[in-house]
GUDRENMI-53791 format. One record per atom (N, C-alpha, C): residue in three letters; z, y, x. Coordinates in steps of 0.05 Angstrom, whole numbers, plus 5000, padded with zeros to 4 digits. Example, Ala and Ser with C-alpha at 12.3 -4.5 7.8 and 13.67 -1.06 7.14 Angstrom:
BEGIN
ALA515648865264
ALA515649105246
ALA515649345264
SER514249555257
SER514349795273
SER515750015258
// end
This chain:
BEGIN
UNK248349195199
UNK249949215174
UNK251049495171
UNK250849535146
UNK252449815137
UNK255149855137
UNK257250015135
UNK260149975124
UNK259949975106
UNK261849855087
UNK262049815058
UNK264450015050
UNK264450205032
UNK266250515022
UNK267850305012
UNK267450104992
UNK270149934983
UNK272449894999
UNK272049755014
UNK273449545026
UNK274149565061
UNK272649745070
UNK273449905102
UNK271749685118
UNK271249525104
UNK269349215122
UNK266449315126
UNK265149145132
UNK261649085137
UNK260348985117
UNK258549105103
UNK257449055081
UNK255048715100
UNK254148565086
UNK252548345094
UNK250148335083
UNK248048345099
UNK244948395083
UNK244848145069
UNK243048155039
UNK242847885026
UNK241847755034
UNK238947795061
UNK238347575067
UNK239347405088
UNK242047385092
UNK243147235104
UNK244746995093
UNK244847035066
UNK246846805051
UNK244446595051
UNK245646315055
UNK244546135049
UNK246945905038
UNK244445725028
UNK246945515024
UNK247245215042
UNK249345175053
UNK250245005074
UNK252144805071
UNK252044805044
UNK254144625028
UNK253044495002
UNK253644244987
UNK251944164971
UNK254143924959
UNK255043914934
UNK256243774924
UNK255543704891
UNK255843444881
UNK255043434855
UNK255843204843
UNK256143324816
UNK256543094800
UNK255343024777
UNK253842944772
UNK250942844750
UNK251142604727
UNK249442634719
UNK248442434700
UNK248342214721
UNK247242114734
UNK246742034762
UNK249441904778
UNK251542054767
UNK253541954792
UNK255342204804
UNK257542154817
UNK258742284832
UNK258442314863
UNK255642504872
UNK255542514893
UNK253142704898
UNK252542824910
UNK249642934917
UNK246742634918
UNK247042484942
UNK245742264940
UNK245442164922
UNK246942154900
UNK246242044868
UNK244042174850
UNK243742504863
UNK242342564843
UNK239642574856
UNK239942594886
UNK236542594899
UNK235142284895
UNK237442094895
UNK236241874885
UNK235541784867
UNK235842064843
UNK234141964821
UNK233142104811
UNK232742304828
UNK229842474821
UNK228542354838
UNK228042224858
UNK225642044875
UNK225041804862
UNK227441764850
UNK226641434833
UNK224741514805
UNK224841744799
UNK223541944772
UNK224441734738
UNK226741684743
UNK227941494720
UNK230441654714
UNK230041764673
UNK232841974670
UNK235541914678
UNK237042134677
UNK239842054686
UNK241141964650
UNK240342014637
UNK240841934610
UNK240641734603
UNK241441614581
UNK242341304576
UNK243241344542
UNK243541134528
UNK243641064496
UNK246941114491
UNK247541284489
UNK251141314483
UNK251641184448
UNK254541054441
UNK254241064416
UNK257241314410
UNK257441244384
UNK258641454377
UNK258041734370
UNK255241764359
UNK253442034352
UNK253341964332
UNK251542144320
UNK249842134288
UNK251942284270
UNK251042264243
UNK253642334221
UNK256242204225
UNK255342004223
UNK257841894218
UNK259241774243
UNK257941814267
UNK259441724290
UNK258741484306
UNK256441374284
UNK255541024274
UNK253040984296
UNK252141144309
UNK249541214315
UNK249141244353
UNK247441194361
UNK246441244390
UNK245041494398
UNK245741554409
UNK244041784428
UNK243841794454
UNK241241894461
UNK240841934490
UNK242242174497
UNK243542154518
UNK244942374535
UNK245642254559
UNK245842514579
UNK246442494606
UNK249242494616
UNK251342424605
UNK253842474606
UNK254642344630
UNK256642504646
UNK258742394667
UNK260142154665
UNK259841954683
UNK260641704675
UNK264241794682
UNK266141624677
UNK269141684678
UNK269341684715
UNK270641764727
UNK271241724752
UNK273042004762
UNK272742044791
UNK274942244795
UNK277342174797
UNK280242264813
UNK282242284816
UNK284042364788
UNK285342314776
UNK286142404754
UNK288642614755
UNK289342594786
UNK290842834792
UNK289943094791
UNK287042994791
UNK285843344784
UNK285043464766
UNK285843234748
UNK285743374716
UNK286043134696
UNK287443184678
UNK286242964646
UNK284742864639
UNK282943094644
UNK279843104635
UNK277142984657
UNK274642954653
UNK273542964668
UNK273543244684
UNK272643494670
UNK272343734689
UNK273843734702
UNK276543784708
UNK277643804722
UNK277143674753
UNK276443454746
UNK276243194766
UNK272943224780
UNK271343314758
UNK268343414772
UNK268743674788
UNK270543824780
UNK270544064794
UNK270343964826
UNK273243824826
UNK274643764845
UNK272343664870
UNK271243524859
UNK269243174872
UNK267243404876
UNK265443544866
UNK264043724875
UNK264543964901
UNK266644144894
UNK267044364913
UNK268344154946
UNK269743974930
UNK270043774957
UNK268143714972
UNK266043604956
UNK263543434976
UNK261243724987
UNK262343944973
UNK260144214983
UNK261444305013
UNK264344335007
UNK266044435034
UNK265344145058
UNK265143985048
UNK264843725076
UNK262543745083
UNK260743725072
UNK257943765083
UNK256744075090
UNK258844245091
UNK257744515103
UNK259344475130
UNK262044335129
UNK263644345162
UNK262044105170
UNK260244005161
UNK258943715178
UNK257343925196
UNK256144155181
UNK253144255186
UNK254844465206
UNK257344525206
UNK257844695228
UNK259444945217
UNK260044885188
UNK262245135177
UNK264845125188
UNK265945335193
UNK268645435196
UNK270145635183
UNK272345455167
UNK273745815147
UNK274945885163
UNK276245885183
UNK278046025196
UNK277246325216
UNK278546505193
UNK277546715216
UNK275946935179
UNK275246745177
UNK273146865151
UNK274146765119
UNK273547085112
UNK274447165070
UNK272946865063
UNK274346745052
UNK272346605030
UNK273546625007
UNK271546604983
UNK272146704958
UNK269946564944
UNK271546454912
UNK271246204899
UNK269746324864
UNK266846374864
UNK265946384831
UNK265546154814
UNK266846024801
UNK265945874784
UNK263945984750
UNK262645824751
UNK261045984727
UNK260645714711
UNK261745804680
UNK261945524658
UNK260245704628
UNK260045564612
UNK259745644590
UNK262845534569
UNK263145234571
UNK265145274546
UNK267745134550
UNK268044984575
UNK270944954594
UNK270544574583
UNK273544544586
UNK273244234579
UNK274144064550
UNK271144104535
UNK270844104516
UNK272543854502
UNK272543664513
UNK273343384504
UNK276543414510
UNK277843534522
UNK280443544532
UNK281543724506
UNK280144074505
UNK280944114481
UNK280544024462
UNK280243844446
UNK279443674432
UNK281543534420
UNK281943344440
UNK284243244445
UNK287143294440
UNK287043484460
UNK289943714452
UNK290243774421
UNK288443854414
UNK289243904387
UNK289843654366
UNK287243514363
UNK287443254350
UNK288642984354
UNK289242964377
UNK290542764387
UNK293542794387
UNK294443064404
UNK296643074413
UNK298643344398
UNK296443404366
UNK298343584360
UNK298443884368
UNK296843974398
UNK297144204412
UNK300044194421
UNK301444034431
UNK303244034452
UNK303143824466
UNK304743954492
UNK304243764515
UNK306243854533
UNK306443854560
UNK307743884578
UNK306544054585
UNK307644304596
UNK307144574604
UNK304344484629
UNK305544284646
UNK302944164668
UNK300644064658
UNK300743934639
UNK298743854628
UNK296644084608
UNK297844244595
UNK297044434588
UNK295644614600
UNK296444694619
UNK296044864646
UNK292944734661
UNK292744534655
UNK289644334669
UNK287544484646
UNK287944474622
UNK286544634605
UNK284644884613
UNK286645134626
UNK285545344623
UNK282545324648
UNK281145394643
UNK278445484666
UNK279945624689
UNK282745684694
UNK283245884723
UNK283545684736
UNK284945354725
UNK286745254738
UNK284845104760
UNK283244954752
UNK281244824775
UNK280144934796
UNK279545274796
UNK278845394814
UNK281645494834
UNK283945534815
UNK286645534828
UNK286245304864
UNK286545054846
UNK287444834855
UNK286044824882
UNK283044834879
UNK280944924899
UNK281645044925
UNK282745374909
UNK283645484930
UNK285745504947
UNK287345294932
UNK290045304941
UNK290245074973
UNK288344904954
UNK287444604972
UNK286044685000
UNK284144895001
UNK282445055027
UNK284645215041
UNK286145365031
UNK287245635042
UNK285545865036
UNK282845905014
UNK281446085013
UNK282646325002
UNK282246545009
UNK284246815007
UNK282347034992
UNK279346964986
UNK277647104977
UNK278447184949
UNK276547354930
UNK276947354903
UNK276347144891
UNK277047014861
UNK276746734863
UNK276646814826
UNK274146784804
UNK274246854776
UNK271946594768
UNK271846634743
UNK269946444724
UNK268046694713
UNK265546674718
UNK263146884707
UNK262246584681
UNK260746774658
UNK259246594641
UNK256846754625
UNK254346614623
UNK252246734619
UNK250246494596
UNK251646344584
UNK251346144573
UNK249545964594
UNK246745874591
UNK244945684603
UNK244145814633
UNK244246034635
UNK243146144660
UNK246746254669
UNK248046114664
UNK250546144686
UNK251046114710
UNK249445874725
UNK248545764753
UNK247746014763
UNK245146114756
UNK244646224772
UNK245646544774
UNK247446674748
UNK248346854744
UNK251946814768
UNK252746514772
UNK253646554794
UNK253346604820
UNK250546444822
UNK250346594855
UNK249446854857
UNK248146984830
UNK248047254836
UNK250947354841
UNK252947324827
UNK255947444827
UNK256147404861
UNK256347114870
UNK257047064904
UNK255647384917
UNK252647394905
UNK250547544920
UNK251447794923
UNK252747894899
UNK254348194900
UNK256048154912
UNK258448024920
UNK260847984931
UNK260448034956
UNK258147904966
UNK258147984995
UNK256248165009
UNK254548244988
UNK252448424988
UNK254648694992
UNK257148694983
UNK259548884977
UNK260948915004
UNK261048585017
UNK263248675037
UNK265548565029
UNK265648424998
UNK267948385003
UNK269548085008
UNK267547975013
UNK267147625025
UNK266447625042
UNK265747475068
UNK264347345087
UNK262547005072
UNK264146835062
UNK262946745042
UNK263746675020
UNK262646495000
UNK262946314974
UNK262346114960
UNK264445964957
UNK264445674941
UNK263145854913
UNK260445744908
UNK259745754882
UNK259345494867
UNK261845484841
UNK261845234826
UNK260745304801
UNK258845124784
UNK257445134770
UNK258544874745
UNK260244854728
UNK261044624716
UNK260944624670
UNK259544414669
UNK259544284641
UNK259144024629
UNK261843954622
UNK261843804613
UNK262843754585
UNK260543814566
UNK260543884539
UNK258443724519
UNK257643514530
UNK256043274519
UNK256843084502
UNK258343224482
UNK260143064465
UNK258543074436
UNK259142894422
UNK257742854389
UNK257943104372
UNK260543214382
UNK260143424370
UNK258643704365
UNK258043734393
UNK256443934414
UNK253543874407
UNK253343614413
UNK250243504409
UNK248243564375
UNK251143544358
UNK250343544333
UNK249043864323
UNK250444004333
UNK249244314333
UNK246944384337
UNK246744334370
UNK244144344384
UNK241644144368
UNK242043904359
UNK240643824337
UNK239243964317
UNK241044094312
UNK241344334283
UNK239444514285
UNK239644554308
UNK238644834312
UNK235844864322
UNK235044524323
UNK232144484336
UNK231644544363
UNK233844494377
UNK233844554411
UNK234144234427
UNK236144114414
UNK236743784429
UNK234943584415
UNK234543404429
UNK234343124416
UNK236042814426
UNK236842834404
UNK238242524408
UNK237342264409
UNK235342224391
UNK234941984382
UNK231941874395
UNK230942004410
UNK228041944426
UNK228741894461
UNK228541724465
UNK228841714496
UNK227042004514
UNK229342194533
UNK227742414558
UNK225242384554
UNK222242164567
UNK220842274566
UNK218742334543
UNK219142154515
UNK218042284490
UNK219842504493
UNK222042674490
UNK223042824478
UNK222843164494
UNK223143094517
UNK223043264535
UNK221143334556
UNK217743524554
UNK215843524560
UNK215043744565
UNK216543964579
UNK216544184587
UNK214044214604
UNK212344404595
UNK209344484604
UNK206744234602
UNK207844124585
UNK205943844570
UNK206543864535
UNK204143734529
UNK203543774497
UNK205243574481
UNK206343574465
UNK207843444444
UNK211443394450
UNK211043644461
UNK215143704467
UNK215743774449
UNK218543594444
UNK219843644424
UNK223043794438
UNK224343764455
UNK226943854454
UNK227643714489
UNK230443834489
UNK231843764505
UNK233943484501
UNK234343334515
UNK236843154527
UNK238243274536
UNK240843264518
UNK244143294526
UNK245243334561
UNK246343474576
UNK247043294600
UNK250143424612
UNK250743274636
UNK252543384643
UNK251843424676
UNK254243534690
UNK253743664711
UNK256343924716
UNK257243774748
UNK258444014769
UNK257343994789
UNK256144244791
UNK255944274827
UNK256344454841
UNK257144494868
UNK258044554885
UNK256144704905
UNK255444944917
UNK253945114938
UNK255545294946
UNK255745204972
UNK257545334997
UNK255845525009
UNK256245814999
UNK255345995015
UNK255446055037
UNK254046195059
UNK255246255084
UNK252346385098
UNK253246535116
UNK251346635142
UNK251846505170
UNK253446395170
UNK255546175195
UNK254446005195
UNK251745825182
UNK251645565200
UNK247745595209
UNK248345455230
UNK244845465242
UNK242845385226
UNK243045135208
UNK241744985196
UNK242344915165
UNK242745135148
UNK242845105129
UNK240244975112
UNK241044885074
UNK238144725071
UNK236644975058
UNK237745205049
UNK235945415041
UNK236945695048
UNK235845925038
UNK236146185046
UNK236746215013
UNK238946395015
UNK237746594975
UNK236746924982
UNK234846954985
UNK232947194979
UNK233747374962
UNK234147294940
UNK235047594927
UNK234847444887
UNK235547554869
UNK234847494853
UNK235247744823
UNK234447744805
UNK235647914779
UNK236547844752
UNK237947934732
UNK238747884713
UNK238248074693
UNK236648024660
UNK236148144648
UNK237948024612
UNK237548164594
UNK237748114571
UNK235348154547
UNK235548004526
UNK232447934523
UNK234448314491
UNK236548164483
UNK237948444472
UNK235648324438
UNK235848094435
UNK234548074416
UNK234947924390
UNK236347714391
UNK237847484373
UNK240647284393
UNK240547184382
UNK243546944387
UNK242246764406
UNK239546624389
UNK238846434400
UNK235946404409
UNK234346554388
UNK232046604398
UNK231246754416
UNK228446614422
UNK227346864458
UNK225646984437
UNK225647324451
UNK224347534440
UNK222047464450
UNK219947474426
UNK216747324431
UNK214947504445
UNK215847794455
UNK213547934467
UNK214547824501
UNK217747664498
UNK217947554529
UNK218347804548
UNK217748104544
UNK218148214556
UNK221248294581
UNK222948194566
UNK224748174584
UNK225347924609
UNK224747754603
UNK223747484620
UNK222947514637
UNK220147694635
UNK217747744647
UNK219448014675
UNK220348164666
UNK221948374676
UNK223448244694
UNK225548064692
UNK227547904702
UNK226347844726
UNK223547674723
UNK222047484745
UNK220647694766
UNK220047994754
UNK219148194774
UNK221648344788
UNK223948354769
UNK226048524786
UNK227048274813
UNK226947994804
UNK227647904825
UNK225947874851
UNK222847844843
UNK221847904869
UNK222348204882
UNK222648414863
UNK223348674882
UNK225748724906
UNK227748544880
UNK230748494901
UNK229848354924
UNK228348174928
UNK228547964943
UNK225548024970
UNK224848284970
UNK223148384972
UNK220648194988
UNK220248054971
UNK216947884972
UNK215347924948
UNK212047874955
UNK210547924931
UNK210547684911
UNK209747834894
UNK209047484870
UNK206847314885
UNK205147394896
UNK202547194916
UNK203947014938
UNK206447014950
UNK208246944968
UNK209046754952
UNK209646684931
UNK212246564918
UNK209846234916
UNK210345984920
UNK209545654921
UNK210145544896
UNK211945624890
UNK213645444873
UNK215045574844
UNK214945584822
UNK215845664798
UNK217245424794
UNK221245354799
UNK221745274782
UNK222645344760
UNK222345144736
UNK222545154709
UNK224545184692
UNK225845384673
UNK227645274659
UNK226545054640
UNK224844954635
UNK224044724627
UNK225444714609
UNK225944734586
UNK227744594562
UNK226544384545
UNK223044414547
UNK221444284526
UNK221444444505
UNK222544534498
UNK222544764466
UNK220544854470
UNK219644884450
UNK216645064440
UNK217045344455
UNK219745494440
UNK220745774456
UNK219945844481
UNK221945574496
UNK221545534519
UNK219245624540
UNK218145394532
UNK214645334547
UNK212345594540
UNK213145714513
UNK210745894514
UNK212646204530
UNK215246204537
UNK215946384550
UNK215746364583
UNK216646204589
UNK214746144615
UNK212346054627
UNK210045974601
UNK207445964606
UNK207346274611
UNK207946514595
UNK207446724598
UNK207546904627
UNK211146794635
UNK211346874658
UNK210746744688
UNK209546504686
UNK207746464696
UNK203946544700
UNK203446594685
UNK201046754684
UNK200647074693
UNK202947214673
UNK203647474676
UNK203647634699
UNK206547524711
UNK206947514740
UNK205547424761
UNK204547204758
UNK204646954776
UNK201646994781
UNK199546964763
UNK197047024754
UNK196246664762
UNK198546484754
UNK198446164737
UNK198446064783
UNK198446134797
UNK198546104828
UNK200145844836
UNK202445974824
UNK204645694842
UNK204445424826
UNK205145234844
UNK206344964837
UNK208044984819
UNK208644914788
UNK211044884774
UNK212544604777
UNK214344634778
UNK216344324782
UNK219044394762
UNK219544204746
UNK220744174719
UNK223143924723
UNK225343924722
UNK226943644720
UNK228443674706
UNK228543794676
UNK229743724659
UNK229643424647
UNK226643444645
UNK226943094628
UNK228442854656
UNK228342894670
UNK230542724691
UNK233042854688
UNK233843044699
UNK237143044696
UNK238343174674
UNK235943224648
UNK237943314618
UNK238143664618
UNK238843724597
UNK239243964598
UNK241743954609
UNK243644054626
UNK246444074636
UNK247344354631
UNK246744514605
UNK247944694594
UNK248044974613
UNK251344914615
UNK252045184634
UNK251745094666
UNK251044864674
UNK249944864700
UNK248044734706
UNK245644744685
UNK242744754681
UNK242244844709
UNK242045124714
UNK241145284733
UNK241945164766
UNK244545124764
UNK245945024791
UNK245244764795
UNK244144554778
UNK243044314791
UNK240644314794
UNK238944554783
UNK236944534795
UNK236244574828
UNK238044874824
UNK238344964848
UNK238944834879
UNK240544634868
UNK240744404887
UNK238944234898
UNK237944184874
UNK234743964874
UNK232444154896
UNK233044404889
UNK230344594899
UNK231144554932
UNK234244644938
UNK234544624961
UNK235644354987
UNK234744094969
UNK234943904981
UNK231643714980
UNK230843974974
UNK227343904972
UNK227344074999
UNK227444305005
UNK227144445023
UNK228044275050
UNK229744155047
UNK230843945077
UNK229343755075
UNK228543655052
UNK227543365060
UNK225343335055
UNK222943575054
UNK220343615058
UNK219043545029
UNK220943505012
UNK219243394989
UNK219543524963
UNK218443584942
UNK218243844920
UNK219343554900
UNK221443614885
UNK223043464862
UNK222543524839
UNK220743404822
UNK219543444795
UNK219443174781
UNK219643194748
UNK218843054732
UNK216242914731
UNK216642624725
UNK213442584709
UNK211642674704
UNK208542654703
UNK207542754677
UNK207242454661
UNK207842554633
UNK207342464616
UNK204842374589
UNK204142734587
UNK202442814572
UNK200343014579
UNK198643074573
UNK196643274579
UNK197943544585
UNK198143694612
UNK199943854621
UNK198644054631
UNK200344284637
UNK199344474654
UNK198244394680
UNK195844524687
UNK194544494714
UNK196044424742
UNK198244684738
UNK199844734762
UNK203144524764
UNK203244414743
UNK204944194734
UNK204144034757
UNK207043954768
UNK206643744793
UNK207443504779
UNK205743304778
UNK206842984774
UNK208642814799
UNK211542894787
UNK212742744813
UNK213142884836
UNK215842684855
UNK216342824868
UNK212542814890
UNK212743054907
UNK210943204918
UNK210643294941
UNK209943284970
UNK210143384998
UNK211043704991
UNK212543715004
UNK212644025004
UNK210244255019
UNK209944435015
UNK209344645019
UNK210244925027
UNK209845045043
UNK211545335054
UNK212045545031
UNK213445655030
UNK213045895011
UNK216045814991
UNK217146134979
UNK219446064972
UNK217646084939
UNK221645894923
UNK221345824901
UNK222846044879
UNK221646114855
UNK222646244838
UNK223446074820
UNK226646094825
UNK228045834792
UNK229246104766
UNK226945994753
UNK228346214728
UNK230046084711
UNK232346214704
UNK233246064670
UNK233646354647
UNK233946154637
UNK234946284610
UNK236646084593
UNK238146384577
UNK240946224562
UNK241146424541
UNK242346174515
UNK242746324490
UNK243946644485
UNK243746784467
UNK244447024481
UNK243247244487
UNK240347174493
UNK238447304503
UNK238347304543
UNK241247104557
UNK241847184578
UNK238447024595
UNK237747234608
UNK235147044631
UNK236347234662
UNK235647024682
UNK237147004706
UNK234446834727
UNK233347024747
UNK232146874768
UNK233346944794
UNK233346664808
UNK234346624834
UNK231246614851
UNK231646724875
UNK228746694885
UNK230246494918
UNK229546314928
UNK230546104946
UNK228346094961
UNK228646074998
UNK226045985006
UNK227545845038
UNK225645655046
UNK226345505074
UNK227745625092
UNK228945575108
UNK229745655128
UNK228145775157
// end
């Protein structure tokens, strides 16, 4: 290790962070086991909600957080997913042999639009007043507050946001932090819960969601006749660290680009995408011929699929296994990225590659179902409105 000029400490090579911690809260359930159990069961986490449409009158499919949680940890659901997540990531990294004592830890949460249904509320319900405590559950510092207050963690502790590719634009943030020196490790929380009628109605709009078709008509990412994404929700929880023997993955390295082109559309020459998925193999220093596994930002969008058919080919020259679980666990917005990421690295422990269905006439390299695993690390790309695209590159231990 180098010294780090910041901080008077030891800078930490990146390929030492892994993750050793694993917490979640899904479409699926409140728990990690909830969600491997239903990507092996390959049946969506989504379900017929009412209360959509124009007039309110109407059903839609979405993946929404069922009510649960402590309500001391918030009003809201987020608050309470935060909680149930970074909890169940810190217990199962001290199962596996973590210890904070002695060592910085420091807390990134990465959201796109906070707790949508709570502000909501506040305003329409309650007027915009409340009790200064109650109020205070509101802001995005306070859950990561509570976190740290609950650990004793002494690290830096902020909210990064990158719209859809936020997940993984957090663990890049962890990746600098300690790539810096100025952590030993990090709780990276990934949380959205924004699956509300109102939210959904946009994304409708805009020819990105679908409501009214059950996941697997609707959502067919690298198969023919995709129409859109399913709604979802999702917190989860990855406990950074170099401290335990047996973590379930390594993070290698990853990059972040801007497509610098529209709001919402992907720039169709893809060139920046494409860039993203090479700078991260450079960081992460392995070849594109090394890499097993392309996972997918999968959205089903037309956009979508012909931007990562591209960078699949481009890069890739079409090589790896793609594995896709959007149409199982929903689009989950701003922690899209971070449940995949989970999925990737609880495939890595338990020998088996976590993918969608096939449905329809698909790409070659399209895995039907979950899959034996294979050696070789995985490239999870996303992308988010914005022009933001973000690959994490993850491989076995």
């Amino acid at each position: 290790m180098t010294p780090d000029v910041l901080t008077g400490g030891m800078a930490h090579p990146l390929d030492s962070m892994s993750i050793a911690g694993i917490g979640v809260v899904s479409g699926y359930g409140w728990g990690r086991e909830f969600l491997w159990q239903g990507l092996m069961g390959g049946k969506p986490a989504a379900r017929l909600y009412p209360g959509y449409g124009p007039g309110r009158d109407e059903h839609a499919w979405v993946g929404r957080i069922a009510d649960g949680g402590d309500p001391a940890d918030g009003t809201g659901l987020f608050g309470r997913a935060v909680h149930v997540a970074a909890t169940e990531a810190i217990a199962d990294a001290q199962a596996r042999g973590w210890r904070r004592e002695g060592r910085t830890v420091g807390l990134v949460h990465a959201f796109t639009l906070g707790d949508v249904a709570d502000w909501r509320d506040f305003y329409l319900r309650d007027g915009g007043h409340r009790r200064s405590r109650d109020y205070l559950r509101l802001l995005p510092s306070t859950p990561i507050s509570v976190v740290m207050q609950e650990f004793g963690f002494h690290g830096p502790a902020m909210n990064v946001s990158a719209a859809c590719s936020s997940g993984n634009v957090g663990l890049l943030t962890a990746a600098m932090w300690r790539a810096a020196g100025l952590v030993d490790d990090v709780l990276c929380i990934t949380t959205d819960v924004s699956a509300t009628p109102d939210m959904l109605e946009h994304f409708v709009n805009m020819g990105a969601a679908v409501g009214d078709e059950d996941p697997f008509t609707a959502c067919r990412p690298f198969q023919e006749n995709t129409l859109g994404f399913t709604m979802a929700e999702a917190s989860v929880a990855l406990l950074l660290t170099d401290a335990v023997a047996s973590p379930y993955a390594r993070v290698l390295g990853g990059a972040m680009t801007n497509d610098a082109f529209h709001v919402v559309s992907v720039d169709p020459t893809h060139a920046q995408i494409i860039a993203c998925a090479e700078r991260a193999l450079t960081n992460a220093g392995i070849d594109a011929a090394e890499v097993a596994y392309f996972n997918a930002h999968g959205t089903g969008t037309r956009q979508c699929d012909a931007a990562e058919r591209d960078v699949l080919t481009t890069v890739f020259d079409d090589r790896p296994a793609v594995t896709a679980l959007k149409p199982l666990v929903g689009h989950c917005q701003g922690a899209s990225a971070a449940i995949e990421v989970a999925a990737v690295a609880l495939s890595y422990e338990r020998g088996i590659a976590a993918s969608a269905p096939i449905v329809a006439p698909a790409h070659p390299r399209l895995l039907n179902g979950p899959t034996p695993m294979i050696d070789g690390p995985t490239l999870k790309l996303s992308m988010g409105m914005g022009g933001n695209n973000a690959a994490v590159i993850l491989a076995q231990v």
